[in-house]
C-alpha positions as CSV (number, residue, x, y, z in Angstrom):
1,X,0.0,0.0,0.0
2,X,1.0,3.1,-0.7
3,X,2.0,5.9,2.0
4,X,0.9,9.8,1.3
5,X,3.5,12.2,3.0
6,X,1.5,15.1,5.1
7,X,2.4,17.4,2.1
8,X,-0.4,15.0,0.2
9,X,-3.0,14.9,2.6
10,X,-5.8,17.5,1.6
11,X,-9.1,18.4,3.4
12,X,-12.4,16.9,1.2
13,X,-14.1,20.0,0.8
14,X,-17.9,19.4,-0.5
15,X,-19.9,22.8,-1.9
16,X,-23.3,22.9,-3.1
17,X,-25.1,25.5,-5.3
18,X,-28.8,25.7,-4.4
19,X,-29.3,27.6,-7.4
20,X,-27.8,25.2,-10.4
21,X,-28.8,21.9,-7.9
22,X,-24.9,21.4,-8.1
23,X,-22.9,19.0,-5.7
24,X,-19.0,19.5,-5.9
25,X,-16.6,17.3,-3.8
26,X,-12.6,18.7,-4.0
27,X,-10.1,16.2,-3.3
28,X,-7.4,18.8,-4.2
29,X,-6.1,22.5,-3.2
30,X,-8.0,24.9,-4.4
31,X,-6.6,26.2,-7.7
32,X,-5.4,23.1,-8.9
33,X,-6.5,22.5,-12.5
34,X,-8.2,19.7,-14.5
35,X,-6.7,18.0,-16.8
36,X,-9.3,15.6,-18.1
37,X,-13.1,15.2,-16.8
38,X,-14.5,11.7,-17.1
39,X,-18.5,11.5,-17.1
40,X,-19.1,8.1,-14.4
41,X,-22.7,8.2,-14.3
42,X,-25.2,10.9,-15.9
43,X,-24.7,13.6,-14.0
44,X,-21.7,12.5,-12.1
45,X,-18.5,14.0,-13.7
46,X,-15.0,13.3,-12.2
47,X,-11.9,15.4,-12.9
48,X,-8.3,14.2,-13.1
49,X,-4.8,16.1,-13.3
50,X,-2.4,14.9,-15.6
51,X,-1.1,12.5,-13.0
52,X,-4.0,11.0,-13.2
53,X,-4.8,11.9,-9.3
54,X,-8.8,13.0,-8.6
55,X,-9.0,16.3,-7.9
56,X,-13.1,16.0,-7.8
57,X,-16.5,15.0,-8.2
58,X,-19.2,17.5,-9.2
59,X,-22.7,15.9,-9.3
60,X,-25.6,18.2,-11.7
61,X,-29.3,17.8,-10.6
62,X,-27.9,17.0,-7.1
63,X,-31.4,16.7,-5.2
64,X,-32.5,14.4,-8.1
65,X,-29.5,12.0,-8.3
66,X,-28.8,12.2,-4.3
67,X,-32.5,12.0,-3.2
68,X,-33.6,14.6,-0.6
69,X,-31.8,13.1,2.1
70,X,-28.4,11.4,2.4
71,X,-27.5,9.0,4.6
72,X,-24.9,7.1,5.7
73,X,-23.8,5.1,8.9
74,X,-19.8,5.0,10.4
75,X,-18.4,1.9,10.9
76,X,-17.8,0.9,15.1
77,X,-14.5,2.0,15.7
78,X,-13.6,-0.4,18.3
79,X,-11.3,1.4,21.7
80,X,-12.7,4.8,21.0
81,X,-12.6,6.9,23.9
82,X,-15.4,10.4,24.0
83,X,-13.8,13.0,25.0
84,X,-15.0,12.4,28.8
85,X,-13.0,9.5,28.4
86,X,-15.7,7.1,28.5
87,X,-15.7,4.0,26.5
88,X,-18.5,4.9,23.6
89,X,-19.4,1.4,22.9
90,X,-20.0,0.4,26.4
């Protein structure tokens, strides 16, 4: 597997624009340009640099290809102490 340096590690940033029903997750700085955009699904575009690294994922007609709600559950992280320092799966 291979290891990122800190240098690599960037925040996911995800936007949305009420207005055009657009969805845009960065996995890149800010600034960082697109070399190639591939679309994955209709509506769901992903954009590449040269290296071939994803720099995003915009998704068009959010609320209809998203559904109203999203949802998700975390997996059980197994040890994890709250910040009381209680064990949280007690």
């Amino acid at each position: 597997m291979e290891r990122l340096s800190l240098k690599e590690v960037v925040a996911v940033r995800i936007e949305y624009d009420p207005e055009r029903d657009l969805v845009y997750t960065y996995f890149a700085s800010p600034g960082v340009k697109s070399a190639e955009t591939v679309t994955v699904a209709p509506g769901v575009h992903a954009d590449f640099a040269r290296d071939g690294k994803l720099l995003g994922i915009e998704v068009i007609d959010a609320s209809e290809v998203l559904g109203s709600e999203i949802e998700f559950k975390l997996p059980q992280i197994n040890g994890f102490q709250s910040r009381k320092g209680e064990d949280s799966h007690a």
